[in-house]
LUMMAR-72804 format. One record per atom (N, C-alpha, C): residue in one letter; x, y, z. Coordinates in Angstrom, 2 decimals, padded with zeros to 5 digits. Layout:
- a | X | Y | Z
...
***
This chain:
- x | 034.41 | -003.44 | 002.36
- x | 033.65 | -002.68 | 001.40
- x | 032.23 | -003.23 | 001.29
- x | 032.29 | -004.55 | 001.43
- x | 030.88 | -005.11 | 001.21
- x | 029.59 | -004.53 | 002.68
- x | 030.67 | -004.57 | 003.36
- x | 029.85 | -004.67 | 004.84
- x | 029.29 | -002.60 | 004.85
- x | 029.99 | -001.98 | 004.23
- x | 029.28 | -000.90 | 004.22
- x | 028.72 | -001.12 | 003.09
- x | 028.63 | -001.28 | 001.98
- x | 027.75 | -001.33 | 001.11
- x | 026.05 | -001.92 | 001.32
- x | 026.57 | -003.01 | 002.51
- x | 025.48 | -003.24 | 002.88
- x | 024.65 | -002.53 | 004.01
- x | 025.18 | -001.71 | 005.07
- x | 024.45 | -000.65 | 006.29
- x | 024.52 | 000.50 | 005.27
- x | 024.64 | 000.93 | 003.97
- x | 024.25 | 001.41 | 003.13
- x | 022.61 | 001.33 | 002.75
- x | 022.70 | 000.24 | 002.48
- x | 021.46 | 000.28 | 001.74
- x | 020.09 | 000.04 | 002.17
- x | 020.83 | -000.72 | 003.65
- x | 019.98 | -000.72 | 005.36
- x | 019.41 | 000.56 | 005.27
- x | 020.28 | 001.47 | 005.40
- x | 020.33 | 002.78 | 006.01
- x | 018.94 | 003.31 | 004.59
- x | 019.21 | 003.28 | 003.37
- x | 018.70 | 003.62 | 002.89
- x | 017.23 | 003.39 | 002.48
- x | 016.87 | 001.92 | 002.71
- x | 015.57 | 001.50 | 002.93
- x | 015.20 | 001.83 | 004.03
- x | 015.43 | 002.08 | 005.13
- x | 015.01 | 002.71 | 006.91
- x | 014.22 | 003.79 | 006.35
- x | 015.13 | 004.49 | 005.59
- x | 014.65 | 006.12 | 005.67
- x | 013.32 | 006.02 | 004.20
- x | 013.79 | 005.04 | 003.45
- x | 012.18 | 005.09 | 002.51
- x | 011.23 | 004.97 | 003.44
- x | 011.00 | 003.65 | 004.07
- x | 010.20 | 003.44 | 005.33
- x | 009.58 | 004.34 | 005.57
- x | 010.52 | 004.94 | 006.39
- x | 009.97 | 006.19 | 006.94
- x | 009.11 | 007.41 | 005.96
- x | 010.29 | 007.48 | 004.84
- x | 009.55 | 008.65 | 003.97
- x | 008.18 | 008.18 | 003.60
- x | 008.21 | 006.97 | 003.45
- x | 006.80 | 006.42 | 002.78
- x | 005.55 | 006.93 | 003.84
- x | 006.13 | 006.37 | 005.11
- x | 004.84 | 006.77 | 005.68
- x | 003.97 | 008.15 | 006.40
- x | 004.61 | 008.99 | 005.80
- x | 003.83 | 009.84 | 005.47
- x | 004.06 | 010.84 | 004.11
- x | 003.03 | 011.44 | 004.17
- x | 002.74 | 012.45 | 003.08
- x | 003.57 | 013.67 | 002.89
- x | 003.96 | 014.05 | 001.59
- x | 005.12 | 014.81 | 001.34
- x | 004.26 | 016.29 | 001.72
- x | 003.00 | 016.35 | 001.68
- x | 002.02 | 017.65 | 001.53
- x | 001.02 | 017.48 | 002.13
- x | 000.31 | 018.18 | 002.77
- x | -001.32 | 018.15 | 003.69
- x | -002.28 | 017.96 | 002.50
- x | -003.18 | 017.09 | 003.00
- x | -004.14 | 016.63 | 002.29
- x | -005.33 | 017.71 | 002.80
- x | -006.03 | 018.49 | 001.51
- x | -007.34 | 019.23 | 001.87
- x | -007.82 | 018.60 | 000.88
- x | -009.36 | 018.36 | 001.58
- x | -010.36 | 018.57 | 000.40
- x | -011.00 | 019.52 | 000.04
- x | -011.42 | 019.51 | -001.17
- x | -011.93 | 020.54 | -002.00
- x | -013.19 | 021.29 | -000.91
- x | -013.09 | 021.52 | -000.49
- x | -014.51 | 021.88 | 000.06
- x | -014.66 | 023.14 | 000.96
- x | -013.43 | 023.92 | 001.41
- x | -013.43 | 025.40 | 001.48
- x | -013.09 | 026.06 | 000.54
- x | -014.68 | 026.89 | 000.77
- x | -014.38 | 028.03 | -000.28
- x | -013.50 | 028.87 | -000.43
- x | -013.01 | 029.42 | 000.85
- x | -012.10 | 030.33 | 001.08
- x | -010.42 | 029.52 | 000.35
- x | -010.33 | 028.61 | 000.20
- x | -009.03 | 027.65 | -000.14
- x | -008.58 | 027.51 | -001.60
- x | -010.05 | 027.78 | -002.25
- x | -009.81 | 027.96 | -003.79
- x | -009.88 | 029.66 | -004.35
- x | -009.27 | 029.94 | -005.52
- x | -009.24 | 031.65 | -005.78
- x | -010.60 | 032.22 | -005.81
- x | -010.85 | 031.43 | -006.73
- x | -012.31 | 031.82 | -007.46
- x | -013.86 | 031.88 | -006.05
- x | -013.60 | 031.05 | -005.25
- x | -014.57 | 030.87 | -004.21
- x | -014.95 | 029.67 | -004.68
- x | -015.17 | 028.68 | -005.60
- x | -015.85 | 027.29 | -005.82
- x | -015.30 | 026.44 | -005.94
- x | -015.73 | 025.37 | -005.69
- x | -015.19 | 023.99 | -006.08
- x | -015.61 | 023.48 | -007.64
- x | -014.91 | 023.11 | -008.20
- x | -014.74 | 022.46 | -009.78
- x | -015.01 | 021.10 | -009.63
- x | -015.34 | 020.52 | -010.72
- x | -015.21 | 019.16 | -010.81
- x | -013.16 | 018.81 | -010.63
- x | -012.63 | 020.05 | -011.95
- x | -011.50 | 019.49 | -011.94
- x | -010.73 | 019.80 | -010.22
- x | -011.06 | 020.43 | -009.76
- x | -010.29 | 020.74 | -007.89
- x | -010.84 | 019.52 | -007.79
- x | -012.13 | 018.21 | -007.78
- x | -012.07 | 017.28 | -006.92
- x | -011.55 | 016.51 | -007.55
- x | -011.40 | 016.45 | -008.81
- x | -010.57 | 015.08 | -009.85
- x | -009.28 | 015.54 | -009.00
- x | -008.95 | 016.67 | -008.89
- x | -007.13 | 016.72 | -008.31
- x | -007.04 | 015.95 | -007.70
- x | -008.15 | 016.54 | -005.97
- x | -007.74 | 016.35 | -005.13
- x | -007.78 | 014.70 | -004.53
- x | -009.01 | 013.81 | -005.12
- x | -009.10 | 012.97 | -005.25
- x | -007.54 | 012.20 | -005.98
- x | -007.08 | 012.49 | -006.86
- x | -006.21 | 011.64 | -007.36
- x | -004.26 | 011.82 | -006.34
- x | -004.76 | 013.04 | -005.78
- x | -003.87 | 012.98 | -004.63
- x | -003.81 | 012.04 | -004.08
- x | -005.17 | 012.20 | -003.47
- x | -005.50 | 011.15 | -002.05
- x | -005.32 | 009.57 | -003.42
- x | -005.68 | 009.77 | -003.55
- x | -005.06 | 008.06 | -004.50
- x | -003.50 | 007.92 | -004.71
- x | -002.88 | 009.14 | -004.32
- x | -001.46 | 008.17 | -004.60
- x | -001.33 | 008.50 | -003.15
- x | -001.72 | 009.10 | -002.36
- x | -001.19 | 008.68 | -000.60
- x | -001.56 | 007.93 | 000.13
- x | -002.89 | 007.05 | -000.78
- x | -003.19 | 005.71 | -000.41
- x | -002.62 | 004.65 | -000.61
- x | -002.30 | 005.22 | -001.71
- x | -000.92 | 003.57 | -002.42
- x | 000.24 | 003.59 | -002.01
- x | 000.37 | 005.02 | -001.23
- x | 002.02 | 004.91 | -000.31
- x | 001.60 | 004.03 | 000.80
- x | 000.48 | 004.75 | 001.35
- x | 000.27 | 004.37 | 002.71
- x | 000.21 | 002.25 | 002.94
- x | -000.56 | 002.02 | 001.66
- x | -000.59 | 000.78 | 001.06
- x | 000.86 | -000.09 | 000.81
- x | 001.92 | 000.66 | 000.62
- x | 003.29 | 000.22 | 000.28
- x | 003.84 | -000.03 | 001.58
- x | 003.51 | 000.81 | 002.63
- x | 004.12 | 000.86 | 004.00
- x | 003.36 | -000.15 | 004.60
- x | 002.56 | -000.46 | 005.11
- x | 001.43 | -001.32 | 005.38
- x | 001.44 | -002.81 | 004.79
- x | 002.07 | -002.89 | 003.83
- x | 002.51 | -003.89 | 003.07
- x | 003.94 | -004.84 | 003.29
- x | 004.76 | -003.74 | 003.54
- x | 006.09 | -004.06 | 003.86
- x | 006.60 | -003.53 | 005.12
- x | 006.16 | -003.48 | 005.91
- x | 006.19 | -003.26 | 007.26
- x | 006.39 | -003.72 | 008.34
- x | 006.35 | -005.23 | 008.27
- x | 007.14 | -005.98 | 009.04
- x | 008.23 | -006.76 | 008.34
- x | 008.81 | -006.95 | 007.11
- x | 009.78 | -006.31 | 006.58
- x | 010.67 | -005.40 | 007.32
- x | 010.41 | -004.13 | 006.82
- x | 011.08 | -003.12 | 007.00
- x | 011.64 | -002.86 | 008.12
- x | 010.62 | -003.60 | 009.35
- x | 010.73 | -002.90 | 010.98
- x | 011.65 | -004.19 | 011.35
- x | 011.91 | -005.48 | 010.99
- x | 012.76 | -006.30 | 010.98
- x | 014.23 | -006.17 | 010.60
- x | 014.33 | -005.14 | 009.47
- x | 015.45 | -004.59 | 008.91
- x | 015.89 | -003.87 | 009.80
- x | 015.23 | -002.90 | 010.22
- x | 015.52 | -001.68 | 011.14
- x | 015.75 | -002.20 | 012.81
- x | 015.59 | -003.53 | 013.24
- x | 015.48 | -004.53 | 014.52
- x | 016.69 | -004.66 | 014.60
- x | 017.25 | -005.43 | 013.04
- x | 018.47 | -005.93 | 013.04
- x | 019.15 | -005.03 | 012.99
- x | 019.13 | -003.80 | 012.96
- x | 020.05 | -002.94 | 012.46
- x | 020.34 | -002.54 | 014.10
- x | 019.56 | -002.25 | 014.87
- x | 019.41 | -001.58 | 016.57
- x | 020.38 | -002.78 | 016.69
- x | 019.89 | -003.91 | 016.77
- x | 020.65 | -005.75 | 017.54
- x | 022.03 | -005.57 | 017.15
- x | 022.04 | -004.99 | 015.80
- x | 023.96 | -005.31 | 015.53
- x | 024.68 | -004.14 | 016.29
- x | 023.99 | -002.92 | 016.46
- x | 024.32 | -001.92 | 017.03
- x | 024.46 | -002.07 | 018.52
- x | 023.78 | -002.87 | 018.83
- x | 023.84 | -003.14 | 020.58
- x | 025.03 | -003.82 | 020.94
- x | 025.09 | -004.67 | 019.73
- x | 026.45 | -005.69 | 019.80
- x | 027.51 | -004.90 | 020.02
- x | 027.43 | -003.95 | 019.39
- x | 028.51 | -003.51 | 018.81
- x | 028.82 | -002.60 | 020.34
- x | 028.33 | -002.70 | 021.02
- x | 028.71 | -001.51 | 022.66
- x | 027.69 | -000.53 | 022.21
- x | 026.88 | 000.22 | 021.30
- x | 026.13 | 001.56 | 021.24
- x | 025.04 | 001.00 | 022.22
- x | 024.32 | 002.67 | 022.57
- x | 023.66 | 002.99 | 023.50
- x | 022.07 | 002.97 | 022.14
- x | 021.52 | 002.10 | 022.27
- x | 020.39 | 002.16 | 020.99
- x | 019.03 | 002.15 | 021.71
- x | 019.03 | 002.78 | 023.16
- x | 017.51 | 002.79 | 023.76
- x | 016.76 | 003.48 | 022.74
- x | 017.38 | 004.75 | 022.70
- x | 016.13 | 006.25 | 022.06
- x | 015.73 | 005.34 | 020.54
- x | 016.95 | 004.58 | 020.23
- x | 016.46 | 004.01 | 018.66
- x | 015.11 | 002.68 | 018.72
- x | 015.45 | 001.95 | 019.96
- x | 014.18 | 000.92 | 019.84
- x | 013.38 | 001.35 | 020.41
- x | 012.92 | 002.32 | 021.41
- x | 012.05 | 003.05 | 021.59
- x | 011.19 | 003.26 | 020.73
- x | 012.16 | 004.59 | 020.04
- x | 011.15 | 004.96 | 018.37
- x | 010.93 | 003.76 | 017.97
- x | 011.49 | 002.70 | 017.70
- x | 011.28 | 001.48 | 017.11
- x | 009.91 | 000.81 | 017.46
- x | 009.76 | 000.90 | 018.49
- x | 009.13 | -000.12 | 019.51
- x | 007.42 | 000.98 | 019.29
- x | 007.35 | 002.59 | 019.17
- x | 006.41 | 003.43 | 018.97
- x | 005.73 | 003.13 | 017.66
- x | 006.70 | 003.25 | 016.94
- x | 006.49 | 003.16 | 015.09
- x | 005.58 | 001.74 | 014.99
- x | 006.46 | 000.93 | 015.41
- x | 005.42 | -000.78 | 015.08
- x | 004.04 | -000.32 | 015.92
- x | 004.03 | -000.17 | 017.15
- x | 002.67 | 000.17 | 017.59
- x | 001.72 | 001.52 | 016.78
- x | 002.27 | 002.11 | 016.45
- x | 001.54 | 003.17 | 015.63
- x | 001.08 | 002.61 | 014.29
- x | 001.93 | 001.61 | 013.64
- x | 001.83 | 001.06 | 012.67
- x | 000.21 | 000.23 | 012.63
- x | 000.48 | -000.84 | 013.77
- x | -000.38 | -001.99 | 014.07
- x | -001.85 | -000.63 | 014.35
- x | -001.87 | -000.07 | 015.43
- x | -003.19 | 000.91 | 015.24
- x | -003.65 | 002.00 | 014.01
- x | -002.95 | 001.58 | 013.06
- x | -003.66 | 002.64 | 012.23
- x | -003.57 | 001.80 | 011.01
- x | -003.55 | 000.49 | 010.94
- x | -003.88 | -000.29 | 009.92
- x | -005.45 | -000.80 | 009.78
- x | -006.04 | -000.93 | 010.49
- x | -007.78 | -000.61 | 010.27
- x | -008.09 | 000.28 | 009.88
- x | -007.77 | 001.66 | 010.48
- x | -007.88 | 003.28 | 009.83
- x | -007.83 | 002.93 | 008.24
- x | -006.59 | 002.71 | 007.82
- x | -006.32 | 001.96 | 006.65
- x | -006.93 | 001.21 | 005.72
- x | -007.08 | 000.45 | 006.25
- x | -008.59 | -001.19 | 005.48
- x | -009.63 | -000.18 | 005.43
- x | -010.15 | 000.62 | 006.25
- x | -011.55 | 001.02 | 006.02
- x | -011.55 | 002.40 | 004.93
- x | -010.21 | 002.52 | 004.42
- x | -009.93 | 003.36 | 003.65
- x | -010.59 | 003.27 | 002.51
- x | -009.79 | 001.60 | 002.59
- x | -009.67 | 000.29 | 001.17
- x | -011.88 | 000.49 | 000.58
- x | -012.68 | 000.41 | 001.71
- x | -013.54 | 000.61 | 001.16
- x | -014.16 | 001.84 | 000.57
- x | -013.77 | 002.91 | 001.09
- x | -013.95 | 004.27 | 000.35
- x | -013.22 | 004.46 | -001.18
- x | -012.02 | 003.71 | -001.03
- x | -011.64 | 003.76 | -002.67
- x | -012.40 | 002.74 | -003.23
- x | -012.54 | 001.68 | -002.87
- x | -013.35 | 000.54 | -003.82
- x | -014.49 | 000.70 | -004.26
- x | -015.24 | 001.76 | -003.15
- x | -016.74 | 002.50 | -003.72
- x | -016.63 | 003.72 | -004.77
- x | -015.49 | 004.34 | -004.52
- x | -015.17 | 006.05 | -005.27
- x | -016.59 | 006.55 | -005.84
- x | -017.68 | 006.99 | -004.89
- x | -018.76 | 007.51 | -004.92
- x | -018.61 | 009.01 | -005.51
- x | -019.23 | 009.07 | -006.56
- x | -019.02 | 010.24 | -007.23
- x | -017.93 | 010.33 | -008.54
- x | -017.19 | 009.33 | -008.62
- x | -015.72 | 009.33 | -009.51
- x | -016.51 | 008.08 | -010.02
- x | -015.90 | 008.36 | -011.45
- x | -015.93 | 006.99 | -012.20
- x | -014.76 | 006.26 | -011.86
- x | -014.05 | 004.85 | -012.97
- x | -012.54 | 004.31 | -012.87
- x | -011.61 | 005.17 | -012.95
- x | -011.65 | 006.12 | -013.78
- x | -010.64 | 007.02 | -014.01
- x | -010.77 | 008.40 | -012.99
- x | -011.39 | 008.42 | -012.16
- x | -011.18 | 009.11 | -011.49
- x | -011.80 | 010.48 | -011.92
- x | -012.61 | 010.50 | -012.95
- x | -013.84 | 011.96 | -013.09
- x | -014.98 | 011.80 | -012.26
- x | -014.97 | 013.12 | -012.26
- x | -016.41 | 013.49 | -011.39
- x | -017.51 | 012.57 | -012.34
- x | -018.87 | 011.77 | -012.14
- x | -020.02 | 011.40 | -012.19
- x | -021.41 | 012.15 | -011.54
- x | -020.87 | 012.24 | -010.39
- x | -022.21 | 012.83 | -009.55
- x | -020.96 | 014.16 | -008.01
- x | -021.56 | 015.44 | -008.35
- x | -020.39 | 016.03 | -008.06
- x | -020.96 | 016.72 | -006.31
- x | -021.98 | 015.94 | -006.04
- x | -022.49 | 015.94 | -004.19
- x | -021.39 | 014.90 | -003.70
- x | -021.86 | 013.53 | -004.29
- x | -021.06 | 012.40 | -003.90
- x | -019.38 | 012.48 | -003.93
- x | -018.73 | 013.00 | -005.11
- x | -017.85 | 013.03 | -005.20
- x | -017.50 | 013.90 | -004.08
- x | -017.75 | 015.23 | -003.58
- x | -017.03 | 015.87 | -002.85
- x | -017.42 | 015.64 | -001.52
- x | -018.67 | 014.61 | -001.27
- x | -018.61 | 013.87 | -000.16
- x | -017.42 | 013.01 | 000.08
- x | -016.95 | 012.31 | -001.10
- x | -016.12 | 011.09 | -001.32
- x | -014.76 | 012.13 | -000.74
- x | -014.57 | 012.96 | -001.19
- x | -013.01 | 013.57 | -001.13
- x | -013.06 | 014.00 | 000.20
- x | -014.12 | 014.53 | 001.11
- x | -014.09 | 014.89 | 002.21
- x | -013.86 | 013.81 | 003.42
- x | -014.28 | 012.28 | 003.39
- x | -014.57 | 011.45 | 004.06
- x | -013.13 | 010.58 | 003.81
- x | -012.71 | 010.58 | 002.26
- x | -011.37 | 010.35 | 002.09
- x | -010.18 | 011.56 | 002.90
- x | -010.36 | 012.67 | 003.16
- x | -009.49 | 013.42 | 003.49
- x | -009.71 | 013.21 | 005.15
- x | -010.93 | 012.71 | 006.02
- x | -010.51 | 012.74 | 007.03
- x | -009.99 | 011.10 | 007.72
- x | -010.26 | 010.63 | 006.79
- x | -009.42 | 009.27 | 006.92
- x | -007.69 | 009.32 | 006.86
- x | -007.14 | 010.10 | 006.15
- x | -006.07 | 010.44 | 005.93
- x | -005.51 | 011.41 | 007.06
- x | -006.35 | 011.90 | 007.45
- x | -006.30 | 013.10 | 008.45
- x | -006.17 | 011.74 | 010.32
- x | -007.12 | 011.19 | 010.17
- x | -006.74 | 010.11 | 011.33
- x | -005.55 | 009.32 | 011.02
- x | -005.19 | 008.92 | 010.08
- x | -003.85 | 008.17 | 009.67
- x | -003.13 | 008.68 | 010.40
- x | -002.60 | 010.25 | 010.04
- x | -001.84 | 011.16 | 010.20
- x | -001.52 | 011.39 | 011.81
- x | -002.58 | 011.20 | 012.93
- x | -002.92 | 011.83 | 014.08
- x | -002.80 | 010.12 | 014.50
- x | -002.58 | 009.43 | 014.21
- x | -002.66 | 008.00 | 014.42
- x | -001.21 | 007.26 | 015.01
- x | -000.74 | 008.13 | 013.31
- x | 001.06 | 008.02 | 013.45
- x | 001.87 | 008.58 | 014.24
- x | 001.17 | 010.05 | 014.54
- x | 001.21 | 010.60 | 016.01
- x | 003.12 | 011.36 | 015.58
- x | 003.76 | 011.39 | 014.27
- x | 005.17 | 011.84 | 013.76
- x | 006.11 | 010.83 | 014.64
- x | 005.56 | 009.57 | 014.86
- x | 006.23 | 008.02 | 014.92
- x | 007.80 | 007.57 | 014.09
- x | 006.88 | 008.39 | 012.76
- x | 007.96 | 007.98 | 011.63
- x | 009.51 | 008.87 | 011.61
- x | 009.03 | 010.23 | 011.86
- x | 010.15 | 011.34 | 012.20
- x | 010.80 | 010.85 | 013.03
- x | 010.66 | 010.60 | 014.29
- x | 011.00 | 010.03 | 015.77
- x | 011.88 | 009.10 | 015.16
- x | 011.48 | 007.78 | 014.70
- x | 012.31 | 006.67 | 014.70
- x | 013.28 | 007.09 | 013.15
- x | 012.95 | 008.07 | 012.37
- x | 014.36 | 008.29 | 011.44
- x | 015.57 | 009.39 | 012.26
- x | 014.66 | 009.95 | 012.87
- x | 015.81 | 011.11 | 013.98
- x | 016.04 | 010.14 | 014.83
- x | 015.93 | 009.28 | 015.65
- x | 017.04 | 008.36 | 016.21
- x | 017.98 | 007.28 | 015.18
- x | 017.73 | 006.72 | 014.78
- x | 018.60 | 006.32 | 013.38
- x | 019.73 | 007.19 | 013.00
- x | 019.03 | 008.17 | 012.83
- x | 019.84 | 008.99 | 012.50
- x | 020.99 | 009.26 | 013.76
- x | 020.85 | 009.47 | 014.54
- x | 021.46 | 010.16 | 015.91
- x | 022.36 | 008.30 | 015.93
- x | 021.76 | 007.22 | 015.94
- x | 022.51 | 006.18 | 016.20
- x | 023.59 | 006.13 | 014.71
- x | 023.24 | 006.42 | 013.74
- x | 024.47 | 006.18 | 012.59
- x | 025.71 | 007.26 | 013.00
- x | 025.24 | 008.77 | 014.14
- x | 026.05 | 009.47 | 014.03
- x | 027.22 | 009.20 | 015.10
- x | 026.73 | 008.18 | 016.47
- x | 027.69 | 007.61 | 017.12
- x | 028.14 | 005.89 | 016.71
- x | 027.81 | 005.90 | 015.47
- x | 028.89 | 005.24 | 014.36
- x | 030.36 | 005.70 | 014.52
- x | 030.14 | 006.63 | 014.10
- x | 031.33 | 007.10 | 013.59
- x | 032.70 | 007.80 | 014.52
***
């Protein structure tokens, strides 16, 4: 009981991992007209969209953080599986993609760190101040997020769909 309780909870941190690193929704910035009803951009569309991009920075920040962690968890998990007689290429593969996708898009990342630390146009709380800058800020933030994304290259999908495919010749 213990020993599944524990490829339980393996299993279940793998797939945060994964969920973490990417975004549940596409990141736009405010800045087509055609994208909003009215035709304009608001202060409040860039306070949104800005405070989006602030919590898919602090995911991206959580993953990036615990990431060799996580990919150690997910190592051991392939190693016991190999032991065990399974066929776990397609899984360290993805494995082996994900850490490299990881390691190249962690500068992408840091240079993020300085676009939030400046938040040109946003005060602390995240209101518009100066509303050129700001929707400069949300645009330059959105294509940073946008290279993340094209960085990760769907790394993260890959290595939870083999996981997945390896828990199913578990059984």
């Amino acid at each position: 009981m213990k020993n599944i309780f524990k490829k339980m909870i393996l299993s279940a941190m793998a797939a945060a991992l994964i969920f973490a690193a990417f975004p549940a929704t596409s990141v736009f910035a405010a800045d087509d007209p055609a994208s909003t009803p009215t035709g304009e951009v608001t202060n409040a569309k860039l306070e949104k969209a800005w405070a989006r991009q602030m919590k898919l920075y602090g995911n991206l920040g959580k993953l990036f953080t615990d990431s060799d962690a996580k990919i150690e968890k997910i190592q051991a998990l392939i190693d016991k599986a190999a032991e065990n007689g399974k066929d776990v290429t397609a899984a360290q593969a993805a494995l082996d993609a994900f850490e490299a996708a990881v390691e190249d898009t962690k500068p992408v990342y840091e240079s993020m760190g300085e676009i939030v630390n400046s938040h040109q146009g946003f005060d602390s709380n995240g209101k518009v101040t100066d509303f050129d800058e700001a929707k400069s800020t949300v645009q330059e933030m959105g294509a940073k997020l946008k290279e993340v994304k094209a960085s990760m290259d769907g790394t993260g999908k890959a290595l939870r769909e083999a996981l997945k495919a390896l828990r199913k010749t578990k059984k």
